[in-house]
C-alpha positions, 0 to 999 in steps of 0.5 A: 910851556905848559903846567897844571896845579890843583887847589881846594877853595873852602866855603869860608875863604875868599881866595886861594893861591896855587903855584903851577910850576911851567914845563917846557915843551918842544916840537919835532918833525919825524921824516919817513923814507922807503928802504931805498932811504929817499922815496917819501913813505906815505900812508904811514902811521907814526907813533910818537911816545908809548901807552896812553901818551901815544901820539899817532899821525899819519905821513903826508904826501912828503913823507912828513909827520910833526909832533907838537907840545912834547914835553923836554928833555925826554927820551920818547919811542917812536915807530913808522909803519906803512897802512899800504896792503900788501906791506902791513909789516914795513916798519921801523922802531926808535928812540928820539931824545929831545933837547930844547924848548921849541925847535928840535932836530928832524928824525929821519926814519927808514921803513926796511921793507918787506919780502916773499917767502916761497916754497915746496912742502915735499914728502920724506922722499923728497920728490912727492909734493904735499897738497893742502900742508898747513903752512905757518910762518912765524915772524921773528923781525922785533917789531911785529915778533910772534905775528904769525901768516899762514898759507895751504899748499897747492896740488904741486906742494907749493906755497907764497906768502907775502908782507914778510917783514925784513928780519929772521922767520920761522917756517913750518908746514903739516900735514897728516903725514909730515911735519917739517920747520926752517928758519930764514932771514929776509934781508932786503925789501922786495927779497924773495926767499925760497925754501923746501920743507920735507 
């Protein structure tokens, strides 16, 4: 349990009594597993509850992360999200709402993963690849919505760009002569989805 109270003592009185009313609190274990919803996901960040009241600790190497002295019952967002390079944007959003004084029910949180977006940025005619096109995809996946990646495209007209979030995007490329957009949708961790703008 856990309380606070506050009390003025003036210079005349020789005491002062305070009523601190006890809350009770609670612990939970949050478990972090990779898409395949097994495999422990380490160097993972975990956010427990929001704003200044955030609590964040990253995963052991079992994938587990526990969160002491929480005050219930209440309801408390929580997010997993890998510091691994190349997979910044696996991440995952809940909401956990806790019961009792003490011990509460592990939360299992499963990271989707993330994919590669691949593609040609090809002129009008459909055939003559456009070299050094402004590539910018615009994620569109809840959690890291409006994040945006961007890549030149080679002498070929290609271009990749990787730690796509598993979710909706948005594709454009530019050039001097074009301006050309596509929408997509990686659906599974490790996905590689192809598109050609023209």
């Amino acid at each position: 349990v856990s309380g606070q109270a506050s009390g003025t003592l003036s210079a005349s009185a020789t005491n002062v009594s305070v009523n601190i009313q006890l809350h009770p609190l609670g612990y939970v274990q949050v478990h972090a597993v990779r898409a395949d919803g097994v495999t422990p996901a380490t160097n993972t960040t975990v956010t427990f509850g929001s704003g200044a009241s955030a609590i964040r600790s990253d995963t052991s190497d079992a994938g587990d992360v526990v969160f002491t002295n929480l005050l219930v019952p209440a309801t408390y967002g929580v997010t997993a999200v890998s510091r691994i390079a190349g997979e910044l944007h696996n991440g995952t959003r809940s909401t956990v709402t806790l019961k009792s004084q003490g011990t509460n029910p592990p939360v299992t949180l499963v990271l989707p993963g993330v994919g590669t977006v691949v593609g040609t940025v090809l002129s009008s005619d459909g055939l003559t690849p456009i070299w050094s096109a402004d590539v910018r995809l615009q994620i569109q996946a809840p959690l890291f919505s409006g994040i945006e990646l961007t890549a030149l495209t080679d002498i070929q007209g290609r271009f990749s760009l990787g730690d796509v979030p598993v979710g909706s995007f948005l594709v454009s490329a530019s050039s001097l002569s074009l301006a050309a957009s596509a929408s997509g949708v990686i659906t599974s961790a490790g996905q590689t989805n192809e598109v050609t703008l023209r």
